[in-house]
N, CA, C and O atoms as a CHARMM CRD file, in Angstrom:
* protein
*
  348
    1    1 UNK  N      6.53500 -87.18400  31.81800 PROA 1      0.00000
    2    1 UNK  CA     5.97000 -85.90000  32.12000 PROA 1      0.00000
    3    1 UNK  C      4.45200 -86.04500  32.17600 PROA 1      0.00000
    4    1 UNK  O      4.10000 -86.93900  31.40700 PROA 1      0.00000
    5    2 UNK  N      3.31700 -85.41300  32.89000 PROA 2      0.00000
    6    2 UNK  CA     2.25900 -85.48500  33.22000 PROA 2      0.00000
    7    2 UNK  C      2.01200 -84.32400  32.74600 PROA 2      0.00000
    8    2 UNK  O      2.52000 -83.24100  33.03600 PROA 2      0.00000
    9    3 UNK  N      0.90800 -84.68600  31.72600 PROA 3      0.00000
   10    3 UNK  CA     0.56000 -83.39600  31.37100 PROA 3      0.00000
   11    3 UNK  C     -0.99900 -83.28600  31.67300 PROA 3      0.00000
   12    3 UNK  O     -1.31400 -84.43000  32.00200 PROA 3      0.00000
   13    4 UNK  N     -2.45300 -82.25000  31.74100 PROA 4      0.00000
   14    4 UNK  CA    -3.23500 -81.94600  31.85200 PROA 4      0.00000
   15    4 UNK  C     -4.28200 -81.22300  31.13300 PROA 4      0.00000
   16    4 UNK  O     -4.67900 -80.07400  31.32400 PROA 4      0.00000
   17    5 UNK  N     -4.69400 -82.16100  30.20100 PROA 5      0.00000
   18    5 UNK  CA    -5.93400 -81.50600  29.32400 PROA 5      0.00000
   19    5 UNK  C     -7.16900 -81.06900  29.93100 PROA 5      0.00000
   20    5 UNK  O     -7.78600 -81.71100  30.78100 PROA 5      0.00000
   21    6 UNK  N     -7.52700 -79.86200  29.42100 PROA 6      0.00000
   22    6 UNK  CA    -9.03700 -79.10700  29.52700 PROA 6      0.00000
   23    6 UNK  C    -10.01700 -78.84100  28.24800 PROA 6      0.00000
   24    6 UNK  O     -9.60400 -77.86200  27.62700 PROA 6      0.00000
   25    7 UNK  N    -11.05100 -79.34500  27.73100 PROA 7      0.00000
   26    7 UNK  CA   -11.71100 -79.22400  26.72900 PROA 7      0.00000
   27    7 UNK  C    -11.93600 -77.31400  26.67300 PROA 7      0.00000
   28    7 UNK  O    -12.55800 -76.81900  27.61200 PROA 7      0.00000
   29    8 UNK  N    -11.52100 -76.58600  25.80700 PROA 8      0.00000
   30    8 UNK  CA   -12.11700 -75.15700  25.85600 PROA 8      0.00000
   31    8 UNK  C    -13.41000 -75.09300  25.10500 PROA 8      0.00000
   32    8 UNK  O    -14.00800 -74.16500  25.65000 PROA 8      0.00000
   33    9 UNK  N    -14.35600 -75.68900  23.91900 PROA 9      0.00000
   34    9 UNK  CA   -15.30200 -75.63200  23.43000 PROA 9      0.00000
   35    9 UNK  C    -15.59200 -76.84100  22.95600 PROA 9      0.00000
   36    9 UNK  O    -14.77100 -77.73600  23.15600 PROA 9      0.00000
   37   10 UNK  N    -16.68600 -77.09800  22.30500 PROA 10     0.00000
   38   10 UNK  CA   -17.40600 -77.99200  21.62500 PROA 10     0.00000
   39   10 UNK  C    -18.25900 -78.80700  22.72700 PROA 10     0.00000
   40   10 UNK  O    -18.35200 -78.53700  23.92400 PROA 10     0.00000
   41   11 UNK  N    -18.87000 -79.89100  22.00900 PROA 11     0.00000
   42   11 UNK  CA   -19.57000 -80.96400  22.57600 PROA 11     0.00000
   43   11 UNK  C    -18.90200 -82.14500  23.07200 PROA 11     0.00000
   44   11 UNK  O    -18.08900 -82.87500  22.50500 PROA 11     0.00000
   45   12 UNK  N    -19.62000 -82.22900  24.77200 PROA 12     0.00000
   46   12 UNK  CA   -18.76300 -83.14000  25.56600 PROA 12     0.00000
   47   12 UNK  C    -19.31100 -84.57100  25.79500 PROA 12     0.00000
   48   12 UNK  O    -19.24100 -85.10100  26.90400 PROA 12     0.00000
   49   13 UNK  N    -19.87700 -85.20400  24.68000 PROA 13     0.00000
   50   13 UNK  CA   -20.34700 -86.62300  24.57300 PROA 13     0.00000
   51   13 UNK  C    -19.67500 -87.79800  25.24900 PROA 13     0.00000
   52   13 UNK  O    -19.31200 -88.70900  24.50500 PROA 13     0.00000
   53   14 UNK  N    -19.46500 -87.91100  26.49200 PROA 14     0.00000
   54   14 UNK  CA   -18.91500 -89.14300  26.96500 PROA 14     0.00000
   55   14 UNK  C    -18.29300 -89.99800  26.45200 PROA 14     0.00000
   56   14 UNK  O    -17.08400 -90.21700  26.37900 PROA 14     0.00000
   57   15 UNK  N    -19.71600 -90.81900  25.84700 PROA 15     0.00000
   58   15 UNK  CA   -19.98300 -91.54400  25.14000 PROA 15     0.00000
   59   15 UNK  C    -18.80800 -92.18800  24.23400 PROA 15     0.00000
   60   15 UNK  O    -18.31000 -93.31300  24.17700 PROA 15     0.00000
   61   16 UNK  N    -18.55400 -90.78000  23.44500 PROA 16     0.00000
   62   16 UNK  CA   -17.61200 -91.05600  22.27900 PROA 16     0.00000
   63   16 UNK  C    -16.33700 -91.04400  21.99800 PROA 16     0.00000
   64   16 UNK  O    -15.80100 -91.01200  20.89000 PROA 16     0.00000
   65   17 UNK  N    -15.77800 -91.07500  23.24600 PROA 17     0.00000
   66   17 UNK  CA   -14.34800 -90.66600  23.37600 PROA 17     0.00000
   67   17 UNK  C    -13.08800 -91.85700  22.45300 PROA 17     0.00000
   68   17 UNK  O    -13.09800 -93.05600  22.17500 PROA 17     0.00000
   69   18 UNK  N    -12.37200 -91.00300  22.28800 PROA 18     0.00000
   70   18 UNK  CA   -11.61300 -91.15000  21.21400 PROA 18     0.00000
   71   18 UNK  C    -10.26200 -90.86600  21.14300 PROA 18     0.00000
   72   18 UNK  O     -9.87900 -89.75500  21.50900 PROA 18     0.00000
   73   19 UNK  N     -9.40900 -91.75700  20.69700 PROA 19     0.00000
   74   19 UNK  CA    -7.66900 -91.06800  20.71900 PROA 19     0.00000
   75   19 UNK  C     -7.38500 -89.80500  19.46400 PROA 19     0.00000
   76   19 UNK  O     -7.68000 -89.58000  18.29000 PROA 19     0.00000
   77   20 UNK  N     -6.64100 -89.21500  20.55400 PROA 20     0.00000
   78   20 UNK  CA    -6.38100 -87.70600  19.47100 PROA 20     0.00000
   79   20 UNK  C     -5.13200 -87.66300  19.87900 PROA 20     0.00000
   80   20 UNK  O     -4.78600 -88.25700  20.89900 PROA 20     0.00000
   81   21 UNK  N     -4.38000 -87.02900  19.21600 PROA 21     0.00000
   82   21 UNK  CA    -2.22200 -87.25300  18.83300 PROA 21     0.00000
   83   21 UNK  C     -2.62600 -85.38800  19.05500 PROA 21     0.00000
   84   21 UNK  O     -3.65200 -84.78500  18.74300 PROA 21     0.00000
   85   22 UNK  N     -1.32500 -84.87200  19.72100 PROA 22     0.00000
   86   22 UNK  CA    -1.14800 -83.63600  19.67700 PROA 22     0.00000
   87   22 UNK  C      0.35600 -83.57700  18.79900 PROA 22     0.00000
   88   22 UNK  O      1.22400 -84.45000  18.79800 PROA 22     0.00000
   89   23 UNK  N      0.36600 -82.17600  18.01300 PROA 23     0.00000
   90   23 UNK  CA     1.57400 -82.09400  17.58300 PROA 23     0.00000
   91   23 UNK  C      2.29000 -80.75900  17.48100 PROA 23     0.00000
   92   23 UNK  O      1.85400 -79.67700  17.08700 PROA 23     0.00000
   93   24 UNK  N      3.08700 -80.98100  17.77800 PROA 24     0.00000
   94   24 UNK  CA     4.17800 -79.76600  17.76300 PROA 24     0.00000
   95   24 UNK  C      3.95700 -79.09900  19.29300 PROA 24     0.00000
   96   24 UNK  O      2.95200 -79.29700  19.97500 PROA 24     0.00000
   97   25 UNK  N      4.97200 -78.36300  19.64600 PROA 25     0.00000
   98   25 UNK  CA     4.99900 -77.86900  20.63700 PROA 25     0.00000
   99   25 UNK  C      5.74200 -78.55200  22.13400 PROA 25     0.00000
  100   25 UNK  O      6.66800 -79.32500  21.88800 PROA 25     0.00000
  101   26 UNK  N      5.49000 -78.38500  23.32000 PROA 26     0.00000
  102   26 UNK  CA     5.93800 -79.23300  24.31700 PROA 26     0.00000
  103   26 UNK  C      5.25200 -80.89900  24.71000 PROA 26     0.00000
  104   26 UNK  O      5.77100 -81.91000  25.18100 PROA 26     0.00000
  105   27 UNK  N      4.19000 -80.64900  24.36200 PROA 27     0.00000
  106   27 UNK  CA     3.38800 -82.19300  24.58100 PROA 27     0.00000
  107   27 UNK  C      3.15600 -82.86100  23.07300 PROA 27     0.00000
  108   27 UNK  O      2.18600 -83.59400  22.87800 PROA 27     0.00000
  109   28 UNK  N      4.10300 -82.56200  22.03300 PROA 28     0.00000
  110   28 UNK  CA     4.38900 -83.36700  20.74200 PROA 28     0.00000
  111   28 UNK  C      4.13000 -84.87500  20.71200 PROA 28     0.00000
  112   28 UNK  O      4.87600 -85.75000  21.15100 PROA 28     0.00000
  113   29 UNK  N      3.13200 -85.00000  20.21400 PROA 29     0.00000
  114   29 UNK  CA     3.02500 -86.84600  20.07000 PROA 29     0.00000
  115   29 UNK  C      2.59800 -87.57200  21.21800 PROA 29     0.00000
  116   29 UNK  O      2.41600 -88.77700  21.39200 PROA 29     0.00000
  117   30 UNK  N      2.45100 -86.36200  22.13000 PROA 30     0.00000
  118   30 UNK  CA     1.15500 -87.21000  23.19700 PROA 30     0.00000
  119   30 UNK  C     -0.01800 -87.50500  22.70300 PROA 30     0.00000
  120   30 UNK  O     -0.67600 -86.68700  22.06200 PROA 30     0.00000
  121   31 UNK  N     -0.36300 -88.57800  22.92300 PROA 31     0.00000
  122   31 UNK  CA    -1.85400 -88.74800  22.67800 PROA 31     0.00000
  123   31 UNK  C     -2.89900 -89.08500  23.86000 PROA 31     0.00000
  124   31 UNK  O     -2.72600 -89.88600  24.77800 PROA 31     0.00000
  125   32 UNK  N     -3.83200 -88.41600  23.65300 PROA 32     0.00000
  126   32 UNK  CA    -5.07900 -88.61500  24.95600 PROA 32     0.00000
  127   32 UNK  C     -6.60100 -88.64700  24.10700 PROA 32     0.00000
  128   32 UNK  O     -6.97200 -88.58200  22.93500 PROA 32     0.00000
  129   33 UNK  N     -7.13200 -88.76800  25.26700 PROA 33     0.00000
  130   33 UNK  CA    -8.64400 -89.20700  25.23200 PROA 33     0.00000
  131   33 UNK  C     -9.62400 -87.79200  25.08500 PROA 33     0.00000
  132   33 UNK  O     -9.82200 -87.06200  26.05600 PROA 33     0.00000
  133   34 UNK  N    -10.06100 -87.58800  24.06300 PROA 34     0.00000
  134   34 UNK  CA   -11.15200 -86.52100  23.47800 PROA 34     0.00000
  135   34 UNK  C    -12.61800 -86.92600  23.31000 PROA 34     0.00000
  136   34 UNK  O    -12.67300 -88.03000  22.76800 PROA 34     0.00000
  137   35 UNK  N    -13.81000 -86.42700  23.58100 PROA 35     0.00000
  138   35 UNK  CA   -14.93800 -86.55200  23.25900 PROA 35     0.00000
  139   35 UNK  C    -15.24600 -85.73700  22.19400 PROA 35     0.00000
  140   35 UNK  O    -14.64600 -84.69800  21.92200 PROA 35     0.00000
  141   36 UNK  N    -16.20800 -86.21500  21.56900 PROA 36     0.00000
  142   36 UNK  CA   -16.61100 -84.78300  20.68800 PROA 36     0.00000
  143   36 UNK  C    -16.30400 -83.95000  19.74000 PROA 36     0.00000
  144   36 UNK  O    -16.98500 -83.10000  19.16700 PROA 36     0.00000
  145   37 UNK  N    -14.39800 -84.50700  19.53900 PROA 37     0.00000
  146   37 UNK  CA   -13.76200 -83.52600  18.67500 PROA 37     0.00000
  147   37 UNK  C    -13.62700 -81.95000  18.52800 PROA 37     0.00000
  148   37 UNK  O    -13.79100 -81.20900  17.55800 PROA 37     0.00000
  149   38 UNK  N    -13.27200 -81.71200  19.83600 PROA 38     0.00000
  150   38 UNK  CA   -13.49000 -80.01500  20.22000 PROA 38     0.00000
  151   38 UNK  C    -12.88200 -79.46100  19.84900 PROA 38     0.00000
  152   38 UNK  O    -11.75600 -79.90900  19.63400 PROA 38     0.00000
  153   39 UNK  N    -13.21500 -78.01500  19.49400 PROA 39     0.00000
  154   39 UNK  CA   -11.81500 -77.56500  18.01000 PROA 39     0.00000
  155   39 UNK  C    -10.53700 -76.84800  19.33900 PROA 39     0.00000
  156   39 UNK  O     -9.53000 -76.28200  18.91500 PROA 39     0.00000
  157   40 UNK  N    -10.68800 -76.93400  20.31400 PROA 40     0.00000
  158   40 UNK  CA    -9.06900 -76.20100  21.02100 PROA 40     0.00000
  159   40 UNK  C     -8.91500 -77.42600  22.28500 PROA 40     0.00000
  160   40 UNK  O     -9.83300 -78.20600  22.53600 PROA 40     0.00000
  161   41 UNK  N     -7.97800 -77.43000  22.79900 PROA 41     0.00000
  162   41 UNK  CA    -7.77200 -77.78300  24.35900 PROA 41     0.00000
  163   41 UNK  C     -6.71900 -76.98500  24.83400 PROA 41     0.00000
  164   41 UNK  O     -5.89500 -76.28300  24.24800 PROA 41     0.00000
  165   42 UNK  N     -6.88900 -77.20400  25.85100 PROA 42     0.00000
  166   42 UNK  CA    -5.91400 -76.61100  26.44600 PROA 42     0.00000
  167   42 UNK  C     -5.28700 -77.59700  27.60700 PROA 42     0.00000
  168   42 UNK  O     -5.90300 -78.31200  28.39800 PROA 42     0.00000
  169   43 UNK  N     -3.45300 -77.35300  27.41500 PROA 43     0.00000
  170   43 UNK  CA    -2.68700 -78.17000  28.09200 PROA 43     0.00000
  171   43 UNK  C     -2.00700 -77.54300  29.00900 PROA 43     0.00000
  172   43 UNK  O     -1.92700 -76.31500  28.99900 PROA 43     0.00000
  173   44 UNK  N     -1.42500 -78.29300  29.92400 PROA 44     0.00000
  174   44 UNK  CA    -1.43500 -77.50500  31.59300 PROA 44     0.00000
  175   44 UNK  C      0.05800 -78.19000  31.85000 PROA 44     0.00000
  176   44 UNK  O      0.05800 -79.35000  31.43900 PROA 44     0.00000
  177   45 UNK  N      1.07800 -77.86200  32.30600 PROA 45     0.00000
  178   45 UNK  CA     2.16700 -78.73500  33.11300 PROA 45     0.00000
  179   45 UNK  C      2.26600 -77.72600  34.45300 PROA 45     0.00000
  180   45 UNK  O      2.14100 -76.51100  34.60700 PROA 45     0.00000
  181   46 UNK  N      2.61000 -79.07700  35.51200 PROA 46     0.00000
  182   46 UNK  CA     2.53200 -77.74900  36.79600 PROA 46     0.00000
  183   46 UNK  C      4.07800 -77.85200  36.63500 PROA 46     0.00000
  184   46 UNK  O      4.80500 -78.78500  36.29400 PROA 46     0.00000
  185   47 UNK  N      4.34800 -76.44200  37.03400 PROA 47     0.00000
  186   47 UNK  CA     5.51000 -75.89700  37.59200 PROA 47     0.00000
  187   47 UNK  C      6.04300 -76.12400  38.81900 PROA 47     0.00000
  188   47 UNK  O      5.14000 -76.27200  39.64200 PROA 47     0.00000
  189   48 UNK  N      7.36800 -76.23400  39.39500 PROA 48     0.00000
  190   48 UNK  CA     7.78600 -76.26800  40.94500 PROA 48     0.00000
  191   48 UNK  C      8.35500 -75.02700  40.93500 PROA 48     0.00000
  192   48 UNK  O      9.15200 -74.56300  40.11900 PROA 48     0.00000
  193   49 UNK  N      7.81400 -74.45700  42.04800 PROA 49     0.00000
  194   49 UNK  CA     7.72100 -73.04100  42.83900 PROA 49     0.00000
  195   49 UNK  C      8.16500 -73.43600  44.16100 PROA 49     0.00000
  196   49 UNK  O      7.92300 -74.38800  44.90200 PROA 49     0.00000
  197   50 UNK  N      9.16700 -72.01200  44.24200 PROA 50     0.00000
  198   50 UNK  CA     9.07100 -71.81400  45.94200 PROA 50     0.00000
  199   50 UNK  C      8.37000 -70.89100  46.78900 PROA 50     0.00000
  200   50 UNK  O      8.32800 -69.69100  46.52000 PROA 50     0.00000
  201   51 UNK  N      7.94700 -71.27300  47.56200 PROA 51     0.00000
  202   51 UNK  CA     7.19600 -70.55800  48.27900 PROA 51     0.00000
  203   51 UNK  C      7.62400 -69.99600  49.71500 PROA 51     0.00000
  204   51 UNK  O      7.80900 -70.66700  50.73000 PROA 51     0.00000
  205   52 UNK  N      7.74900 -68.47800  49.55300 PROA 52     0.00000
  206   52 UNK  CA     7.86900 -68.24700  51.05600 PROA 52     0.00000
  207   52 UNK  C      6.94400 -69.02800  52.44500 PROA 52     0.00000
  208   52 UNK  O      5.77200 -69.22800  52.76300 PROA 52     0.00000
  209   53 UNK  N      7.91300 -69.20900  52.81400 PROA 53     0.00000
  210   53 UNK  CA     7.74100 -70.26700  54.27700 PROA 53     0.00000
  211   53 UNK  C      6.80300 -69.32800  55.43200 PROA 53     0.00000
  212   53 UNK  O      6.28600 -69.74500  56.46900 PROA 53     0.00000
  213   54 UNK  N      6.78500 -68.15700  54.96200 PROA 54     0.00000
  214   54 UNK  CA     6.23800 -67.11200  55.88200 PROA 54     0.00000
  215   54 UNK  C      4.70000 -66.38400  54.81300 PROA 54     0.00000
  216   54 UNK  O      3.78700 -65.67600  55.23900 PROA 54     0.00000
  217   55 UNK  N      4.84000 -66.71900  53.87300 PROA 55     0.00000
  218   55 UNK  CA     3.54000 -66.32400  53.04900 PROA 55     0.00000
  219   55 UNK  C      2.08900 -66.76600  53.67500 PROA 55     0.00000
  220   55 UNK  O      1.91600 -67.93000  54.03600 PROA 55     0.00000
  221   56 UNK  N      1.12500 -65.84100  53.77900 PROA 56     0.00000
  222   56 UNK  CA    -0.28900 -66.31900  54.14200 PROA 56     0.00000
  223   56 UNK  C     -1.69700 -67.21400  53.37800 PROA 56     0.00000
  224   56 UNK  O     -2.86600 -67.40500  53.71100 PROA 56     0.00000
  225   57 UNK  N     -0.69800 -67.67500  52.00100 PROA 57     0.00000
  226   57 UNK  CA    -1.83000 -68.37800  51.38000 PROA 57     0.00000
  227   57 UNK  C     -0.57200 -69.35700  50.51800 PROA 57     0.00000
  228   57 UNK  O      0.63200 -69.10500  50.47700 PROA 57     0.00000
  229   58 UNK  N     -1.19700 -70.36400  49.96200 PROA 58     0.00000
  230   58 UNK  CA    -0.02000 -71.46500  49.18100 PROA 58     0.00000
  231   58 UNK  C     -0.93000 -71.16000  47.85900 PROA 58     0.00000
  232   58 UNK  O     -2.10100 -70.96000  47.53700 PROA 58     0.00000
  233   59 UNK  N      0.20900 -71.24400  47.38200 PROA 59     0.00000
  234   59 UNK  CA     0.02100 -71.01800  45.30900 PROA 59     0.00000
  235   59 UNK  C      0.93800 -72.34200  44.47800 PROA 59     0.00000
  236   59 UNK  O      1.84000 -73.12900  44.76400 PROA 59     0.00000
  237   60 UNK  N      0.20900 -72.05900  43.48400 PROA 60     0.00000
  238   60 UNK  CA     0.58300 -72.94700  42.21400 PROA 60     0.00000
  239   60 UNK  C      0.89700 -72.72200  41.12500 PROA 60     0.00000
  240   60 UNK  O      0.18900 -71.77700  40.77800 PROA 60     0.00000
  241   61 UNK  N      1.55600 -73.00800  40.30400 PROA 61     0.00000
  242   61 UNK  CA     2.12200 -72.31200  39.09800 PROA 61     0.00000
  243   61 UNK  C      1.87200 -73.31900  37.72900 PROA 61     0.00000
  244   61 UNK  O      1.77400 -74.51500  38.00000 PROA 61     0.00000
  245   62 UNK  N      1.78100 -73.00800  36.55300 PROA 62     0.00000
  246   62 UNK  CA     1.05800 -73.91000  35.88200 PROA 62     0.00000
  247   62 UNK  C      1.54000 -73.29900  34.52800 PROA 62     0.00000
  248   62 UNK  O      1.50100 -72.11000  34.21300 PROA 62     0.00000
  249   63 UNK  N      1.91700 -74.15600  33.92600 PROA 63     0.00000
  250   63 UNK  CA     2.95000 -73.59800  32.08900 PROA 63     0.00000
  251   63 UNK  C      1.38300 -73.90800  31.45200 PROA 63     0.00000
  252   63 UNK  O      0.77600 -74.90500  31.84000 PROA 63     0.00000
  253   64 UNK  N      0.80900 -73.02300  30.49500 PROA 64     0.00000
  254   64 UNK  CA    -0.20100 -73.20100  29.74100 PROA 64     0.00000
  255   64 UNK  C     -0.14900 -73.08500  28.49600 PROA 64     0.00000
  256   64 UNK  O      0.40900 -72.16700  27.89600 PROA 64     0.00000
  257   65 UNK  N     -0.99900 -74.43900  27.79100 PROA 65     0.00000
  258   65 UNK  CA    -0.06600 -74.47200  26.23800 PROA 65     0.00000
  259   65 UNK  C     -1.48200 -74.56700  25.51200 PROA 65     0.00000
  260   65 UNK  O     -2.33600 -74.89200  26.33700 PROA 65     0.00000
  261   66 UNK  N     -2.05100 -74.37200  24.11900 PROA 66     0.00000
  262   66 UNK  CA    -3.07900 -74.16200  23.68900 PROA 66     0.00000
  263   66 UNK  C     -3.05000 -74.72400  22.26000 PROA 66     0.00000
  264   66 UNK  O     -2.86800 -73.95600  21.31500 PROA 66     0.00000
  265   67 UNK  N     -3.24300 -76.17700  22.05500 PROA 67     0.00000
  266   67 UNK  CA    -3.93300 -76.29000  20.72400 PROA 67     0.00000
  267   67 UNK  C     -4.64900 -76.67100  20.47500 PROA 67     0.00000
  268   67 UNK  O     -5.26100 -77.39800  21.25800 PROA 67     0.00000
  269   68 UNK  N     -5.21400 -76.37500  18.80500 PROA 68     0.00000
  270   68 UNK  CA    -6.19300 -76.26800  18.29400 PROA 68     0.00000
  271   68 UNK  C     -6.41400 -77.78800  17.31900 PROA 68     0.00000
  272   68 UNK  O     -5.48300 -78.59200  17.25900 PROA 68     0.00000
  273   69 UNK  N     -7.76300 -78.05400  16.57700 PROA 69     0.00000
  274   69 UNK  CA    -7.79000 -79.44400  15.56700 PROA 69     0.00000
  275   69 UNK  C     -7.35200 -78.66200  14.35200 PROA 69     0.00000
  276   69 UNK  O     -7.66100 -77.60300  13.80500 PROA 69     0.00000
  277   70 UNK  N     -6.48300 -79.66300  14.16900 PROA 70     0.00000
  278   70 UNK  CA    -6.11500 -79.72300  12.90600 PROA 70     0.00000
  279   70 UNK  C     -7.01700 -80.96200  11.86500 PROA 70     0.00000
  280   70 UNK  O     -7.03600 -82.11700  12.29200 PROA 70     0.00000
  281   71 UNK  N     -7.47000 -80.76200  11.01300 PROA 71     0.00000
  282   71 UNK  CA    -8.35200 -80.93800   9.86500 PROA 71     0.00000
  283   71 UNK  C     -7.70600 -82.18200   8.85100 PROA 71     0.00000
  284   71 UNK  O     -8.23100 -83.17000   8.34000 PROA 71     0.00000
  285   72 UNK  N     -6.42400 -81.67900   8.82400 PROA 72     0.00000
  286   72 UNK  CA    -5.66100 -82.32500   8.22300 PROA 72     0.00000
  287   72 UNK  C     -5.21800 -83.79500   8.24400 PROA 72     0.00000
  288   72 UNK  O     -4.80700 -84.41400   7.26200 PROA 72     0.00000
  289   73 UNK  N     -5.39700 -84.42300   9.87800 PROA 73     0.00000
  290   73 UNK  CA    -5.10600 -85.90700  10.11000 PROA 73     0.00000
  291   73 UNK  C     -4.36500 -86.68300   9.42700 PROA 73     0.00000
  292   73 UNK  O     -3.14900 -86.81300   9.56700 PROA 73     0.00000
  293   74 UNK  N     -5.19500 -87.34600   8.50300 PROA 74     0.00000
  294   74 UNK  CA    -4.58100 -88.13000   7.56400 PROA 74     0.00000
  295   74 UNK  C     -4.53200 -90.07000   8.05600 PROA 74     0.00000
  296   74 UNK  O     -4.67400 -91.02800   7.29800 PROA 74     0.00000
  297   75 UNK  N     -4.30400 -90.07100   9.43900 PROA 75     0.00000
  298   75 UNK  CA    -4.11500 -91.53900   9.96700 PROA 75     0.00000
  299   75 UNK  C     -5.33000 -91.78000  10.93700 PROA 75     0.00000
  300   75 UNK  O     -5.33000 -92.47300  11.95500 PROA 75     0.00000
  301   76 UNK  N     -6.11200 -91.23200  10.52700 PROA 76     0.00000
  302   76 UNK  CA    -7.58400 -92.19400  11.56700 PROA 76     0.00000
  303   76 UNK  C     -7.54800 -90.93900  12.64600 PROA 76     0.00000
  304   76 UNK  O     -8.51000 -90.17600  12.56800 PROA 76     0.00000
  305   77 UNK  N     -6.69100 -90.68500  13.49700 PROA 77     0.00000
  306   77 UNK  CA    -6.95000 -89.82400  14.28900 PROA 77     0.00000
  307   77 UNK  C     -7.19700 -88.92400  14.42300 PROA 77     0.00000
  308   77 UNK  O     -6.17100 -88.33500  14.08400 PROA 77     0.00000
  309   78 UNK  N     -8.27000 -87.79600  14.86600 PROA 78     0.00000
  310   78 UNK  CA    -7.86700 -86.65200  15.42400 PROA 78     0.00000
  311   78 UNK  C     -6.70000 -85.89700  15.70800 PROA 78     0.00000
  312   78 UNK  O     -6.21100 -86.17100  16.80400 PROA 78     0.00000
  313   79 UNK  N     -5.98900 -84.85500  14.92100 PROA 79     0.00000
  314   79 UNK  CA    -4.92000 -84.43100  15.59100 PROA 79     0.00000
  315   79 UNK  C     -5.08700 -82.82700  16.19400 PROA 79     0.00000
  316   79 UNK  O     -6.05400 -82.09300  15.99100 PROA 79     0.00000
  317   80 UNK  N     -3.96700 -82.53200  16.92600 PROA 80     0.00000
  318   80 UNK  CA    -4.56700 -80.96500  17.47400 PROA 80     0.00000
  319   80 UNK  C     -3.19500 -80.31600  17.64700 PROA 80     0.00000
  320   80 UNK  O     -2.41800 -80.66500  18.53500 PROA 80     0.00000
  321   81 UNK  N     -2.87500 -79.14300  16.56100 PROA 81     0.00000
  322   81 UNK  CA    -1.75300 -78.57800  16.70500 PROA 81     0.00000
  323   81 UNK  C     -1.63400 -76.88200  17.37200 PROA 81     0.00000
  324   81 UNK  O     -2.28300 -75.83600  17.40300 PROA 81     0.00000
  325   82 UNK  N     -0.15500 -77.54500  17.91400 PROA 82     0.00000
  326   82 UNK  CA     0.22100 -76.27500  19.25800 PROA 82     0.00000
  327   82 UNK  C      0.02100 -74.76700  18.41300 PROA 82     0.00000
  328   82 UNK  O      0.31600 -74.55000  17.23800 PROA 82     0.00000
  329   83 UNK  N     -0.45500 -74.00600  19.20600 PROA 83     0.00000
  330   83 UNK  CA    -0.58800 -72.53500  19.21500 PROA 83     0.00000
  331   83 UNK  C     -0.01200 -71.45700  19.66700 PROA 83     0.00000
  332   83 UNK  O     -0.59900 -70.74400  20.48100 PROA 83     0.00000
  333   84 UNK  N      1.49300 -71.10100  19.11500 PROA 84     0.00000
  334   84 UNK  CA     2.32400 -70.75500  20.10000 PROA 84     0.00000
  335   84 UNK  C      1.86100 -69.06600  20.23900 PROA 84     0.00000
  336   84 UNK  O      2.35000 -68.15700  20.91000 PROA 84     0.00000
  337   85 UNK  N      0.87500 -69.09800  19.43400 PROA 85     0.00000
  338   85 UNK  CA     0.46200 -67.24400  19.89800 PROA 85     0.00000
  339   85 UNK  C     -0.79300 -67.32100  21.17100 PROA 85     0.00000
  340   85 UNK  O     -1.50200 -66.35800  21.46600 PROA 85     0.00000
  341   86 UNK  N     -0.86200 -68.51600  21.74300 PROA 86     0.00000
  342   86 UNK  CA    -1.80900 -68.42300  22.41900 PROA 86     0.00000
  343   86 UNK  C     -1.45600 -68.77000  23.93400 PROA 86     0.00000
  344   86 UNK  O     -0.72500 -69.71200  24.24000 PROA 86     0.00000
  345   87 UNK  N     -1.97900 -68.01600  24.73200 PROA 87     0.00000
  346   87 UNK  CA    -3.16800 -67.69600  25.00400 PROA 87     0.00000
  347   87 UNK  C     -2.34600 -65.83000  24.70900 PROA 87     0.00000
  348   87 UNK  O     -3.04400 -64.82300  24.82600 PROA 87     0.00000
């Protein structure tokens, strides 16, 4: 599954990027590349849609999932747990 991270706040240092583990939720135990340690991201899966064949513009559909750092770690990493009241 391909999933799609977006930093929502903090500092975006290149530089410093770093493995961070997500947990709970649909992207459980993925891990990706973070700068900065930003306290939310936000995760994206696209959807397959149909689209009327006769419609005047093409659209996209997109499952949006939202977690936050968790503090807690414990194993070296960064972790960031799902937010199911969000957005």
């Amino acid at each position: 599954m391909v999933w799609e991270t977006a930093v929502l706040d903090g500092p975006a240092d290149a530089s410093a990027w770093e493995t961070a583990v997500l947990r709970g939720g649909p992207a459980d135990g993925t891990r990706i590349q973070v700068a900065g340690r930003p306290s939310v991201l936000q995760v994206v899966r696209q959807c397959p849609a149909e689209q009327d064949p006769d419609a005047s513009e093409a659209w996209r559909v997109q499952a949006l999932y939202v977690y936050r750092r968790d503090h807690r770690g414990g194993d070296g990493f960064p972790h960031y747990g799902f937010d199911p009241a969000s957005p």
